[in-house]
C-alpha positions as CSV (number, residue, x, y, z in Angstrom):
1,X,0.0,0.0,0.0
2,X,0.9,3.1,-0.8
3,X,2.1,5.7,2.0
4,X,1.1,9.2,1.7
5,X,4.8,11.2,1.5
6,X,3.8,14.5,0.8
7,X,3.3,15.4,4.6
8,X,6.9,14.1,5.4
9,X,8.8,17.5,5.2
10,X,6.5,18.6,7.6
11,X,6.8,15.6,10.2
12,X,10.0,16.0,9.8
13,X,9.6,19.5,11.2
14,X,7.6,18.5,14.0
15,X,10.2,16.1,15.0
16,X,13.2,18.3,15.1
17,X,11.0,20.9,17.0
18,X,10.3,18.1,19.5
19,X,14.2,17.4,20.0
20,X,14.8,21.4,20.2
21,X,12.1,21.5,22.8
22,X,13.1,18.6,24.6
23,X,16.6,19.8,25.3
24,X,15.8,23.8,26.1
25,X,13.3,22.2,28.8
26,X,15.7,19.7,30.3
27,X,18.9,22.0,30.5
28,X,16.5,24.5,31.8
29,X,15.8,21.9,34.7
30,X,19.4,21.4,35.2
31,X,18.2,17.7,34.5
32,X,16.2,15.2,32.5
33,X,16.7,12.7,29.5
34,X,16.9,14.8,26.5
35,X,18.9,12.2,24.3
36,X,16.2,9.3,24.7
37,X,13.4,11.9,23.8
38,X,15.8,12.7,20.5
39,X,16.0,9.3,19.3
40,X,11.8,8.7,19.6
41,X,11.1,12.3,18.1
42,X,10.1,11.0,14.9
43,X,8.1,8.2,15.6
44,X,6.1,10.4,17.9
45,X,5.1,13.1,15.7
46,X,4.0,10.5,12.7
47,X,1.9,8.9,15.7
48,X,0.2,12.1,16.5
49,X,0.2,14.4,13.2
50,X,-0.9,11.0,11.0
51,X,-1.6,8.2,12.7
52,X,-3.8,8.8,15.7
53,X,-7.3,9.6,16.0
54,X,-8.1,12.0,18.7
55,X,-9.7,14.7,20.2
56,X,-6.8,17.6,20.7
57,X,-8.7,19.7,23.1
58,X,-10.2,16.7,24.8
59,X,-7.9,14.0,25.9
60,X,-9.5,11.9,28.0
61,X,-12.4,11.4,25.1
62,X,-13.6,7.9,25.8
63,X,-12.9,7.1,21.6
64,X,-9.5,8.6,21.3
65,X,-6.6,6.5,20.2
66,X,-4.7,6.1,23.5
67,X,-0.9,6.8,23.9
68,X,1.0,5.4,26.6
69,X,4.4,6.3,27.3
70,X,6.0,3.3,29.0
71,X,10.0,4.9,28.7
72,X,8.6,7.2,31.1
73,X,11.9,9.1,31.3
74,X,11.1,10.8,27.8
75,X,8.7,12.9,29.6
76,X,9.7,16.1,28.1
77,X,9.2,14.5,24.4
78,X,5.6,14.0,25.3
79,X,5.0,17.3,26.5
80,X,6.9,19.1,24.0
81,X,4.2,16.8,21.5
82,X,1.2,17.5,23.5
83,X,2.7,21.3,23.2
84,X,2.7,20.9,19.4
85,X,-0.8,19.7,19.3
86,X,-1.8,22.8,21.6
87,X,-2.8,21.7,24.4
88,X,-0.2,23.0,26.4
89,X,1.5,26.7,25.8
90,X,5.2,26.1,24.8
91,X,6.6,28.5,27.1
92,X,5.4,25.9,29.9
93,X,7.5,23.3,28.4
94,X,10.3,25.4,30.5
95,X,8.6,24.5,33.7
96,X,9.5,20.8,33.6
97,X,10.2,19.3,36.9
98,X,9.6,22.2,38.7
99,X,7.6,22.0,42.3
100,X,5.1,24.5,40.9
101,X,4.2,22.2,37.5
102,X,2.6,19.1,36.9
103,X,5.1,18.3,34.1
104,X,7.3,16.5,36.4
105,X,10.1,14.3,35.9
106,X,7.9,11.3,34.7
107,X,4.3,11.2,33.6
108,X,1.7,11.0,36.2
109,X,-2.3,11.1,35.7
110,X,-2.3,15.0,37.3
111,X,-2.1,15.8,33.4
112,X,-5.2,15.3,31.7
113,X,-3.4,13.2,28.3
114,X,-1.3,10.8,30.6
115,X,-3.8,8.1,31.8
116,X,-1.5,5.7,34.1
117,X,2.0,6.7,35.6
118,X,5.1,5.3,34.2
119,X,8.9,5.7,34.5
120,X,9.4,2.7,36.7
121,X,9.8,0.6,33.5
122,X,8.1,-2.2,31.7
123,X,4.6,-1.1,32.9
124,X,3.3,1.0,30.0
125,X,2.4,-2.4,27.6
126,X,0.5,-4.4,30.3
127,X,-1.3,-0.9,30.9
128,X,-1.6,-1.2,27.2
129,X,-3.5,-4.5,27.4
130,X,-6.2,-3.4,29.8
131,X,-7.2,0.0,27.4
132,X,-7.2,-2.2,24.4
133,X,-9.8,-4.8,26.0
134,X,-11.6,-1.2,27.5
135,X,-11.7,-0.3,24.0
136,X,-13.4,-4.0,23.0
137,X,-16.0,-4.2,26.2
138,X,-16.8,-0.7,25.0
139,X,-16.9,-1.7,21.3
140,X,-14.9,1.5,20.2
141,X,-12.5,1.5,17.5
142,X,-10.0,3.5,19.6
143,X,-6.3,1.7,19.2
144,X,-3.6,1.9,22.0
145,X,-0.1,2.5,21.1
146,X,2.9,2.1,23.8
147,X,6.3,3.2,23.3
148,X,8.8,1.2,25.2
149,X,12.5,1.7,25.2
150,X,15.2,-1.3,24.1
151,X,16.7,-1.2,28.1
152,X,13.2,-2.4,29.2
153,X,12.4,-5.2,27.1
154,X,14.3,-7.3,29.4
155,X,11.1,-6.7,32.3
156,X,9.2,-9.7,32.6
157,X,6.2,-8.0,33.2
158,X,6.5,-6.8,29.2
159,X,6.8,-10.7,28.4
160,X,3.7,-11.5,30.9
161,X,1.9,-8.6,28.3
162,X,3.4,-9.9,25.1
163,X,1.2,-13.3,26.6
164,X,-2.1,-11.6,27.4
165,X,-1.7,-9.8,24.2
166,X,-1.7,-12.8,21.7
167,X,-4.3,-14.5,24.1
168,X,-6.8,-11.9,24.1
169,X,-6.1,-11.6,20.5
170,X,-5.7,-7.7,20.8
171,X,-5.4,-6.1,17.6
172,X,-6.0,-2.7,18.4
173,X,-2.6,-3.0,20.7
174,X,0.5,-1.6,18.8
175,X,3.8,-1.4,21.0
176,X,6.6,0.2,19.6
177,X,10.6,-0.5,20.7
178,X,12.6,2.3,20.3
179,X,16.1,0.4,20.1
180,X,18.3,2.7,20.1
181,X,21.0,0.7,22.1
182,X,21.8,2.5,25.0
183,X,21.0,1.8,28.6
184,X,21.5,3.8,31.9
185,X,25.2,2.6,32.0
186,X,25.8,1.1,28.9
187,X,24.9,-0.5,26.0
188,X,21.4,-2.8,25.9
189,X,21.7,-6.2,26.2
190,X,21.1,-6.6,22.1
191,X,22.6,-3.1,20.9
192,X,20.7,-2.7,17.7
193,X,20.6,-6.5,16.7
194,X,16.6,-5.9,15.7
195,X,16.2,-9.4,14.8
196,X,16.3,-11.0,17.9
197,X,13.8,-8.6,19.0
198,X,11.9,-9.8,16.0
199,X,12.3,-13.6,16.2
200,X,10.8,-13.1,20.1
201,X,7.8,-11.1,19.4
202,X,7.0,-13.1,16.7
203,X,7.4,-16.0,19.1
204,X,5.0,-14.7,21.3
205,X,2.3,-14.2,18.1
206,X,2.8,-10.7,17.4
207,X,2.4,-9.4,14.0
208,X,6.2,-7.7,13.8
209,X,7.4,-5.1,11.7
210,X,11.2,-3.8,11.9
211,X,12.1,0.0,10.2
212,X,14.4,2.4,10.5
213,X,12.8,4.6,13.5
214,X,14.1,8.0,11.8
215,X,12.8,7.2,8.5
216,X,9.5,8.8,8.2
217,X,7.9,7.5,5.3
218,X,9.0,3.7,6.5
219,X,7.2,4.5,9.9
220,X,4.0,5.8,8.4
221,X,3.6,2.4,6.4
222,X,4.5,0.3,9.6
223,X,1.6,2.2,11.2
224,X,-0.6,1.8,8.9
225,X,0.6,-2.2,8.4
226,X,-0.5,-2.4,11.8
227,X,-3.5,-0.5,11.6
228,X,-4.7,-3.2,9.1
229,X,-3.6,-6.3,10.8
230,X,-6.1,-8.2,12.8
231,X,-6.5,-11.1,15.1
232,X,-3.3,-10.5,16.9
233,X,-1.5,-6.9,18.5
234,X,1.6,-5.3,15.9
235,X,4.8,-4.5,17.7
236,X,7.1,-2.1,15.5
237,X,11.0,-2.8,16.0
238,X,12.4,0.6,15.4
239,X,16.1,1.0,14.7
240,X,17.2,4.6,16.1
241,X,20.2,6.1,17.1
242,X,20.4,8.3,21.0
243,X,20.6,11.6,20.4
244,X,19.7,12.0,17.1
245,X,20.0,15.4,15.7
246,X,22.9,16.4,17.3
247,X,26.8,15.8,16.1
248,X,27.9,15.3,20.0
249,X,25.0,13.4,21.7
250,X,24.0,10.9,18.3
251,X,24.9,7.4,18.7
252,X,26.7,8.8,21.9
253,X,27.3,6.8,25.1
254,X,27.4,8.3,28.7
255,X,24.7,10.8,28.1
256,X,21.8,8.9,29.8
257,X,19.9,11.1,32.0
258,X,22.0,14.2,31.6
259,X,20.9,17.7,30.7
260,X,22.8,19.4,28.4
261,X,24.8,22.6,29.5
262,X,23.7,26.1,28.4
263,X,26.7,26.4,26.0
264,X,26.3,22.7,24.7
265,X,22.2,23.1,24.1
266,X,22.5,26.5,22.5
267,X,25.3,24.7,19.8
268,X,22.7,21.6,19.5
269,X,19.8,23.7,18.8
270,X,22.1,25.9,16.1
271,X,22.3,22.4,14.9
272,X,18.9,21.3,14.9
273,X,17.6,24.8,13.9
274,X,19.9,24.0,10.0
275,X,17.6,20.9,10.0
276,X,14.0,22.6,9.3
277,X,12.9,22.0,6.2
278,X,10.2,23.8,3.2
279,X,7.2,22.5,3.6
280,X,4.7,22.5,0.5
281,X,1.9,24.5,1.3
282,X,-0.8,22.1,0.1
283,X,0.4,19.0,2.4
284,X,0.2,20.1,6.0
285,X,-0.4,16.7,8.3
286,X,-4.1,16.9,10.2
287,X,-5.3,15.4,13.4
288,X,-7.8,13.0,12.6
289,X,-10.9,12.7,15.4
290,X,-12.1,9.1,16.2
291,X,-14.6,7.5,14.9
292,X,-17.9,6.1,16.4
293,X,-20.4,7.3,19.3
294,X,-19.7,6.7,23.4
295,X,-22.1,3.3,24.1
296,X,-23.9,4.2,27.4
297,X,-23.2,2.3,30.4
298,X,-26.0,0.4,32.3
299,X,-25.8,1.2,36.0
300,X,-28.9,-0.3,38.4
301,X,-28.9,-1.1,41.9
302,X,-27.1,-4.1,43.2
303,X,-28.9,-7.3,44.7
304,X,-28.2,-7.4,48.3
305,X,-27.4,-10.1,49.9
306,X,-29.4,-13.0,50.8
307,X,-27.7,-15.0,54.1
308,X,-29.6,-16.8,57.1
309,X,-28.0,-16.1,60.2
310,X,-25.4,-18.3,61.7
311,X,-25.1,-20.2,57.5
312,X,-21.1,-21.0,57.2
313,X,-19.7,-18.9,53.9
314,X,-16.2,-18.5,53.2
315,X,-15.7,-14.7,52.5
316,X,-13.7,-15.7,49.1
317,X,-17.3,-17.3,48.5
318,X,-19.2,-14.7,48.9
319,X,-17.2,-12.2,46.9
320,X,-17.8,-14.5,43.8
321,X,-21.3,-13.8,44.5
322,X,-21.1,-10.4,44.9
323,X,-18.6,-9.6,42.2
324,X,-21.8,-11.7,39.8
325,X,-24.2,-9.5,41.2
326,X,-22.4,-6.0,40.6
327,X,-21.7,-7.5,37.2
328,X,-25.3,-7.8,36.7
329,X,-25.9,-4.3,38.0
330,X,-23.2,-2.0,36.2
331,X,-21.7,-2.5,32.8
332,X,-18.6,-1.1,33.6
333,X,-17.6,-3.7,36.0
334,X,-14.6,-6.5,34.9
335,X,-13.2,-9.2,36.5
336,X,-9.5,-10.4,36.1
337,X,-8.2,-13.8,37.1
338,X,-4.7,-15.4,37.8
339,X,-6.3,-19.1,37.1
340,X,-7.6,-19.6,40.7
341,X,-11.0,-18.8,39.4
342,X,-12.2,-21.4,41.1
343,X,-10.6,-20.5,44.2
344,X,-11.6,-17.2,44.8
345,X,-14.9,-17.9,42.9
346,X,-14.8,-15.4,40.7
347,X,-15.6,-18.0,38.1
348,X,-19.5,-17.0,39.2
349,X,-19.0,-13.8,37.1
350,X,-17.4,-15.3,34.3
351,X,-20.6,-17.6,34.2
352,X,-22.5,-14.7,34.2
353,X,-20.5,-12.5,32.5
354,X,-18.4,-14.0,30.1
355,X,-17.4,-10.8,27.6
356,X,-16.4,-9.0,30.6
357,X,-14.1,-11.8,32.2
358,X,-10.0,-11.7,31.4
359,X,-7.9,-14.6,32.0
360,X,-3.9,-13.4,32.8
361,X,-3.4,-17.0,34.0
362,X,-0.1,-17.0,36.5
363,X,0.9,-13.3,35.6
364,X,0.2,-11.4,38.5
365,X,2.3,-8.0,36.8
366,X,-0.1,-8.0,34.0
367,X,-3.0,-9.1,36.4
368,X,-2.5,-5.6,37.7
369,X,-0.9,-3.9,34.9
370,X,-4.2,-4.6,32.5
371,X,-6.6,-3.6,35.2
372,X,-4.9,-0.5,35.9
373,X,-5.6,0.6,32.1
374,X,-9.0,-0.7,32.5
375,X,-9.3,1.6,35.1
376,X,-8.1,4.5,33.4
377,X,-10.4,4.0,30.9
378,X,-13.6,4.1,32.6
379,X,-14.1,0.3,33.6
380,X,-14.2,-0.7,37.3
381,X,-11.8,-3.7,37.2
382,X,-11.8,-6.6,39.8
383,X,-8.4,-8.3,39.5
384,X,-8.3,-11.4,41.8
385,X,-5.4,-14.0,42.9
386,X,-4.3,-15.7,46.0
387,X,-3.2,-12.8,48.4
388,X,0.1,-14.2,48.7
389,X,0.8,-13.7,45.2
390,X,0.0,-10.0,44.7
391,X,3.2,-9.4,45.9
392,X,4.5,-10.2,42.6
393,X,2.8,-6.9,41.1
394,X,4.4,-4.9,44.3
395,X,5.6,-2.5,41.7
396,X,2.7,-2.1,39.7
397,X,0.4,-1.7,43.0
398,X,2.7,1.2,43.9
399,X,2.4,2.6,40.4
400,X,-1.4,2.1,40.4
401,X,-1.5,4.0,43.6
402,X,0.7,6.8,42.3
403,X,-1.9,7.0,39.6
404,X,-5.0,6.7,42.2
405,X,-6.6,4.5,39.5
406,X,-10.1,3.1,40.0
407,X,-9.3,-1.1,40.8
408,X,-10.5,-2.9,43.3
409,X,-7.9,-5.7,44.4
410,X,-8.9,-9.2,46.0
411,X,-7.1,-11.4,48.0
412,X,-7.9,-14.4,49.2
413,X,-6.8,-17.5,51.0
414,X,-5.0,-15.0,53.4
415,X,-2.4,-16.0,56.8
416,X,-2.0,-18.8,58.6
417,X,-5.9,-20.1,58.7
418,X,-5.5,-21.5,55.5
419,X,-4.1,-24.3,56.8
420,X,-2.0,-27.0,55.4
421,X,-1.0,-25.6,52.0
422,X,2.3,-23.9,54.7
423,X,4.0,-20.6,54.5
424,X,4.7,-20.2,50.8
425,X,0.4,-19.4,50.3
426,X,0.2,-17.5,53.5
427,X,-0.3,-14.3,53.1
428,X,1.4,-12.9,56.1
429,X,2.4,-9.5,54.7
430,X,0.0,-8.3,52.2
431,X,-1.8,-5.7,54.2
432,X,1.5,-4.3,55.0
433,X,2.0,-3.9,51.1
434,X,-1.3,-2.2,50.8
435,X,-1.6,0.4,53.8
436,X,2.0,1.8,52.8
437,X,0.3,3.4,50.0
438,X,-1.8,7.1,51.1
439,X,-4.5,6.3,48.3
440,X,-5.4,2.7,48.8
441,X,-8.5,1.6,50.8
442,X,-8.1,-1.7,52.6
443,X,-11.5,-3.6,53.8
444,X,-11.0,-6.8,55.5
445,X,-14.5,-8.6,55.7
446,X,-15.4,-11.4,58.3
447,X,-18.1,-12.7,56.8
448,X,-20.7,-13.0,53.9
449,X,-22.8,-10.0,54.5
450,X,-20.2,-7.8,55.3
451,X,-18.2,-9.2,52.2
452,X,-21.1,-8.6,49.7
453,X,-21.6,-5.0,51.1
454,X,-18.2,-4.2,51.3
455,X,-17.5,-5.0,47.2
456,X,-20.5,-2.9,46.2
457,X,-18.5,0.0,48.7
458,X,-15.2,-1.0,46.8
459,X,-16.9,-0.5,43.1
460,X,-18.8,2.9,44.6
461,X,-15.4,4.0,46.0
462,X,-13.3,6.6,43.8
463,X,-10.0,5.0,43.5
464,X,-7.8,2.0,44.1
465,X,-9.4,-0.9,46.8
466,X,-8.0,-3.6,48.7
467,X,-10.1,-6.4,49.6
468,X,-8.4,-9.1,52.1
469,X,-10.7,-12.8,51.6
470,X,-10.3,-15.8,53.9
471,X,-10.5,-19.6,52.6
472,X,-12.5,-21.2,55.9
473,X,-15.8,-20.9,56.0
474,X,-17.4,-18.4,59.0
475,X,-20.5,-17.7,60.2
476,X,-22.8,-15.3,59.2
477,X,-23.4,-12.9,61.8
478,X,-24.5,-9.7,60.8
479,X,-28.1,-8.8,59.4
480,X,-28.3,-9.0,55.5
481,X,-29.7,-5.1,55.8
482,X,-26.6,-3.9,57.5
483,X,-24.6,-1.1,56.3
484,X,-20.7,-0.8,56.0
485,X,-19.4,2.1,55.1
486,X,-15.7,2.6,54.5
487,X,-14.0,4.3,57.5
488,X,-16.1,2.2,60.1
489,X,-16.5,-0.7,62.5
490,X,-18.7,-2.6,64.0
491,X,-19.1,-3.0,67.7
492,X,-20.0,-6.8,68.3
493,X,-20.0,-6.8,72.3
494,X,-19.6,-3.9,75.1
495,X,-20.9,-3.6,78.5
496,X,-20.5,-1.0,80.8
497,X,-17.9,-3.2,83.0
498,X,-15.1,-4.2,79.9
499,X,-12.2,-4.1,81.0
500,X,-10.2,-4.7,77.5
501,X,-11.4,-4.3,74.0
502,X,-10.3,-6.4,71.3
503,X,-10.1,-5.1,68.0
504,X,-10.2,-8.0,65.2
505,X,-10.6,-8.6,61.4
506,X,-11.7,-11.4,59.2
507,X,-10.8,-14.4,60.6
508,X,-10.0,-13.4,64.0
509,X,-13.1,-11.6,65.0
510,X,-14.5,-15.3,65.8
511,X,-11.6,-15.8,68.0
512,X,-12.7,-12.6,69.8
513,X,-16.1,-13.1,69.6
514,X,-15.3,-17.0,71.8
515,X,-12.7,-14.9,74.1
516,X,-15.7,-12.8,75.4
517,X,-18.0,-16.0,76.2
518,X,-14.7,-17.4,77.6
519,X,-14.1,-14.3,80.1
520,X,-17.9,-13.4,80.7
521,X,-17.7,-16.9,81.9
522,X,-15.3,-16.1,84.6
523,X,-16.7,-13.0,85.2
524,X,-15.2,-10.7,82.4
525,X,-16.3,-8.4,80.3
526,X,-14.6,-7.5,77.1
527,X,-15.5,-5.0,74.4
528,X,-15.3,-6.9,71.0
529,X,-15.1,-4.2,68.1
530,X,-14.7,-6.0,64.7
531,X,-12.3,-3.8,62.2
532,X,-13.7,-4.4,59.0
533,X,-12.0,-1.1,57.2
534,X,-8.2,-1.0,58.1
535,X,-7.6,2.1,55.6
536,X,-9.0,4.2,57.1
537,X,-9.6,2.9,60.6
538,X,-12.4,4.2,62.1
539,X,-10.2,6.1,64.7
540,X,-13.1,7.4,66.9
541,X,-14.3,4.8,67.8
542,X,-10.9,3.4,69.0
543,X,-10.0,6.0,71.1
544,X,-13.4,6.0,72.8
545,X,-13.2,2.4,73.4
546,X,-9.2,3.0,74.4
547,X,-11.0,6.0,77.2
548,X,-13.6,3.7,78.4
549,X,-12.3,0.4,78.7
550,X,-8.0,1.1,79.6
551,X,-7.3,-1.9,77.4
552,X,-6.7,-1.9,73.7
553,X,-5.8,-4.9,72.3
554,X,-5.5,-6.6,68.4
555,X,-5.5,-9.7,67.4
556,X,-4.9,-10.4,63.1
557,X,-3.8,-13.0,61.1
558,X,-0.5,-11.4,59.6
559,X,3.0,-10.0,60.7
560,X,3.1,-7.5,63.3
561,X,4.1,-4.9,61.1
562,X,1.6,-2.7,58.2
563,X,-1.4,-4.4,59.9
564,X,-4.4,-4.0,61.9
565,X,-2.0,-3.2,65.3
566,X,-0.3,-0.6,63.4
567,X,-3.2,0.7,61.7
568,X,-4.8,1.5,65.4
569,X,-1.7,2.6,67.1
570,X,-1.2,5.2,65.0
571,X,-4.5,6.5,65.5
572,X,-4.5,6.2,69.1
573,X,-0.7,6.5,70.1
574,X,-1.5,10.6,70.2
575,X,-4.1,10.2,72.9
576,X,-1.2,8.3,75.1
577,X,-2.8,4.7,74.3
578,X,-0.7,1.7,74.1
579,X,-1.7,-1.4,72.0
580,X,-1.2,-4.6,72.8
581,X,-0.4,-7.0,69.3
582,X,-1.0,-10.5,69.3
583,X,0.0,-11.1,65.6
584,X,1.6,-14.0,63.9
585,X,5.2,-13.4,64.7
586,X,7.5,-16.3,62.7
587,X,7.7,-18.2,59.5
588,X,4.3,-20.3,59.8
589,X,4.3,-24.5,59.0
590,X,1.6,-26.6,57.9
591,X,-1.1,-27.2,59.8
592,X,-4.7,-27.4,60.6
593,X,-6.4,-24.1,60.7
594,X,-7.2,-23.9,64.5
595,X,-3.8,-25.5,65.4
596,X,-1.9,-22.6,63.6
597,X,-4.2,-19.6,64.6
598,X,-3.5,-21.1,68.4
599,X,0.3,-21.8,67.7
600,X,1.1,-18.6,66.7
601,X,-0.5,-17.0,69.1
602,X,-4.1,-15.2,67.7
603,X,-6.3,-18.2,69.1
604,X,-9.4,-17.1,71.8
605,X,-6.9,-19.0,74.2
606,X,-4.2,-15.9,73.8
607,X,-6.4,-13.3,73.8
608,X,-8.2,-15.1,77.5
609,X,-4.7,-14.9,78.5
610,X,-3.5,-11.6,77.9
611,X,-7.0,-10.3,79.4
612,X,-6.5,-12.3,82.4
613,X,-2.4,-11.4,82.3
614,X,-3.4,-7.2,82.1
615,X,-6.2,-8.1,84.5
616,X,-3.4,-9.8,87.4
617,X,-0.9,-7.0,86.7
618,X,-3.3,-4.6,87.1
C-alpha cells in the first residue's frame, strides 16, 4: 500500500522541534533525559500528526486513540508533542520538573493526556493491554499504542503482556521499541541487533514489523501495516540512534539522563535549527478525530445479599457472589483472574458475565498492569489471585496507587488459617503492602454480609481498593440489611464493665467473639469491636473504646508490622494509648487451621490470656 509522503517534510519539522524542545526544557531543569526523547522524536510526531485519531482539546475522550508512554523518562518529548498539538503553551515546556508544575520528571495522571504513571519501566504495555480490552467491552474503535524503550524489554512484566496480548487476541494493541541501544550505564543487552527482537515477538504471536525509527515515510507504512492487521496486537522494532539530531549526543554513550549545559544546548539547537525544512503548502499533516459514538453504560442497583444467620460462607465465597451480582448491575464492572478462578470464585461472574471476564493466568504483573488501564479507561476492574501472590505486582500496585486509578484488588486464601497448604500461600504481609500506599483503601471482611456490602462500597469507592478474603468458611453474623461504610467498624459486644477491647478482622473476629463467652464466663467483660475497614480505621471509635475500657488490644492474622495493630496505634498512640499485638510473629508451618491460629499465638486462648495477664498485673 501506498504511504502518503507528501506530509513528510513537515513531520520531519515537528520532530526536530520536538528534539529542540526537549533539550531547552531539560537544560532548563538542570536535569532530565533529553537524548532518549531525540531518538523517539520522529516516531512520535508520525503517531500524533498522522496516525492517531483524537480529540486535541479533549484528551480523555472515551474514543481517542490512546498513547502510553512506558519509557517514562522521555517525559519532556511527550510534552513538548502535547505542546505541538496545543494543548499545552510552549513557554510551559520550560517549567518541567519544577515543584510549581505538573510536568514533572515522569508522567503522572495529574495531566489530563497521561492516563497511568510510568517511569518505573516495563509497565506501560501491560497498561496497554487493559485500554485495548476497555476499547473492545466498550466496542470502540479506539487503538492503544505504547512506546517502550530497548533497556526495558528485558522486564518480565513486558513478556507477561506480550502473553495476554496474543491470548486476548488484541489487535487494536501496537507497541513500539525504540532500540536505540543504550541503557542507563551502557549498552542494551542486544545493541541494535533488531532481529532478535523480531524472532521473540513473533514468538509470542505478534504481527512484527522492523524500520528504521528516523525514517518517516517507513514508519508511516509500519503504522498503517499495523493498523490493518487483525487477530493478533503489531509491535514495531524501530532502529534509532540516542541523540539523534545532534553531532555530539548521536549514537553517543554516557549521556543517559544528563541535561545538556547552556553552551552545549545553544550549539545543538544551532544544529537542529539548520535541520528545518520547506514544507509544501498544500500537504500540512491533520489530526484526525475518532470515529464512532460513546455506548452508554448500564448502571442499576445491586442485589443485596441473601444469608440466614449463623449459614457458614467463606468470604472468598461470597465475593464470587457479589462480584456476579455487581456484574449484573453495572456494565462497567470487569473481573480479572490469575487461574484460581475457582478458588476465589470469581468464576460466578465469568458464568454470568463471560465478555467482561479476562484470564492473565499466572501473571500477577499484567493481572495488575491490564486492570490499571481498565481503570483509566472508565471500567471498574476486579483483579483477583491468591493474596500471597499480589506481591508479585508490588511495583505495579505502587504505580497504580501513584496514579489513584479506579481497581478494586482481591485477596484471598490469606495468613496462617489456610491451613495445610504452609508458609509459601500465607499471606502474612499483604496488608502491610497495601496500607504503605496514602491512596489505597483496605476492607477486611469477616463474613458473607459484610463481604457482599463491602465490594458494592469497593466498586462505589473513587479509587484504588483492597479487599483481604479468607479460605475457611465463618459464620454469618451480621443482618443482610446492615450497612458498611468505609471508615467504620462494627461493635459486636460492650458492656458497661469491659475491662479490654479487642479489636479484630476477618478471621479473628471469631476468635474474639469466643474470648468474650470465655471471660464473661469467669466474670469478664470484654468489648469486642470488629475492624472491617483497616484504611482508614475508624479512629473514633478506637479512642473512645481506648477511654472507656483502659485496654486496647488486636488480634490479626498477619505480621506484626503494616497491619491492623499498626493501623490502630497510629490512631490512638497521640491520645497516650498503648496497644497490645497478638500477631503472627515467625515463619508459619503446615497445619490445621485452629492448630496454627493457636500456635502462633491469635487463638481465643491468647487473647483469655492476655485479658486475664493485664487483669493480674493490674
Amino acid at each position: 500500500m501506498a504511504v502518503e509522503t507528501s506530509i513528510v517534510p513537515a513531520l520531519k519539522n515537528i520532530a526536530t522541534r520536538l528534539r529542540i524542545e526537549s533539550i531547552r526544557s531539560t537544560t532548563e531543569a538542570g536535569s532530565g533525559h533529553p537524548t532518549t526523547c531525540m531518538s523517539a522524536a520522529d516516531l512520535v510526531a508520525a503517531l500524533f500528526f498522522s496516525e492517531m485519531r483524537y480529540h486535541p482539546q479533549n484528551p480523555r475522550h472515551a474514543l481517542n486513540d490512546r498513547f502510553v508512554l512506558s519509557k517514562g523518562h522521555a517525559a519532556p518529548l511527550l510534552y513538548a508533542v502535547w505542546a505541538e498539538v496545543g494543548l499545552i503553551p510552549k513557554a510551559q515546556l520550560t517549567d518541567l520538573r519544577k515543584l510549581t508544575s505538573d510536568l514533572e520528571g515522569h508522567p503522572t495522571p495529574r495531566l489530563p493526556f497521561v492516563d497511568v504513571a510510568t517511569g518505573s519501566l516495563g509497565q506501560g504495555l501491560p497498561a496497554g493491554v487493559g485500554m485495548a480490552l476497555n476499547a473492545r467491552r466498550i466496542g470502540a474503535k479506539c487503538r492503544t499504542y505504547v512506546l517502550m524503550g530497548d533497556g526495558e524489554a528485558a522486564e518480565g512484566s513486558n513478556w507477561e503482556a506480550a502473553a495476554a496480548g496474543a491470548h486476548h487476541r488484541l489487535d487494536s494493541l501496537c507497541g513500539i521499541i525504540d532500540v536505540n541501544g543504550l541503557g542507563q550505564s551502557g549498552p542494551t543487552d542486544f545493541g541494535h541487533d533488531v532481529e532478535v527482537y523480531r524472532r521473540r515477538w513473533n514468538a509470542f504471536g505478534w504481527h512484527t514489523l522492523v524500520i528504521d525509527g528516523h525514517d518517516l515515510e517507513q514508519i508511516l507504512a509500519a503504522y498503517a501495516e499495523a493498523r490493518r492487521a487483525t487477530g493478533r496486537p503489531s509491535m514495531i522494532i524501530a532502529r534509532t540512534l540516542k541523540g539523534k539530531g545532534v553531532s555530539f549526543t548521536e549514537g553517543a554513550a554516557n549521556w543517559h539522563g544528563k541535561a545538556m549545559k547552556k553552551d552545549e544546548a545553544e550549539r545543538a539547537m544551532r544544529e537542529l535549527d539548520a535541520q528545518l525544512v520547506p514544507e509544501p503548502s498544500d500537504a500540512r499533516p491533520l489530526i484526525a478525530e475518532p470515529e464512532g459514538e460513546l455506548r452508554p453504560e448500564s448502571i442499576r442497583a445491586v442485589a443485596p445479599p441473601t444469608y440466614t444467620l449463623g449459614d457458614t460462607v467463606a468470604t472468598r465465597e461470597a465475593f464470587g457472589t457479589a462480584l456476579a451480582k455487581l456484574g449484573d448491575a453495572d456494565s462497567r464492572v470487569v473481573a480479572l483472574d490469575g487461574d484460581v478462578k475457582n478458588s476465589t470464585f470469581s468464576e460466578r461472574f465469568e458464568a454470568a458475565h463471560p465478555d467482561r471476564f479476562y484470564q492473565m493466568f499466572i501473571a500477577e504483573q499484567v493481572l495488575i498492569g491490564a486492570s490499571m488501564g481498565l481503570a483509566a479507561r472508565g471500567a471498574i476492574p476486579f483483579p483477583s489471585t491468591f493474596a500471597a501472590f499480589m506481591g508479585r505486582a508490588g511495583d505495579f500496585i505502587r504505580m497504580g496507587a501513584i496514579s489513584k486509578v479506579n481497581m478494586k484488588m482481591v485477596g484471598s486464601h490469606a495468613g496462617v488459617s489456610i491451613g495445610e497448604d504452609g508458609p509459601s500461600q500465607m499471606a502474612l504481609e499483604d496488608l502491610s503492602l497495601m496500607t504503605a500506599q496514602p491512596t489505597i483503601t483496605v476492607l477486611y471482611p469477616c463474613d458473607a454480609v459484610s463481604t457482599e456490602r463491602l465490594v458494592v462500597e469497593a466498586a462505589m469507592h473513587d479509587g484504588p481498593v483492597y479487599i483481604r478474603a479468607s479460605r475457611p468458611k465463618t459464620p454469618v453474623i451480621y443482618d443482610n440489611r446492615e450497612a458498611f461504610p468505609i471508615g467504620g467498624s462494627k461493635t459486636l459486644r460492650r458492656s458497661d464493665r469491659d475491662v479490654a477491647t479487642v479489636i479484630a478482622a476477618g478471621v479473628t473476629v471469631y476468635e474474639a467473639l469466643k474470648a468474650h463467652d470465655e471471660l464473661k464466663g469467669r466474670g469478664l467483660n470484654i468489648r469486642v469491636i470488629d475492624a472491617y475497614s483497616i484504611e482508614p480505621i475508624d479512629a473514633p471509635a478506637f479512642l473512645l473504646a481506648g477511654r472507656e475500657t483502659g485496654h486496647l488490644i488486636t488480634v490479626e492474622d498477619h505480621y506484626p508490622h503494616g497491619g491492623l495493630g499498626d493501623a490502630v496505634a497510629l490512631v490512638v498512640a497521640p491520645a497516650g494509648m498503648v496497644v497490645t499485638r497478638l500477631a503472627v510473629r515467625e515463619i508459619p508451618r503446615s497445619g490445621k487451621p485452629e492448630e496454627l491460629m493457636d500456635l502462633y499465638g491469635i487463638s481465643a486462648r491468647h487473647i483469655v490470656s492476655t485479658v486475664t495477664a493485664a487483669q493480674v498485673a493490674h
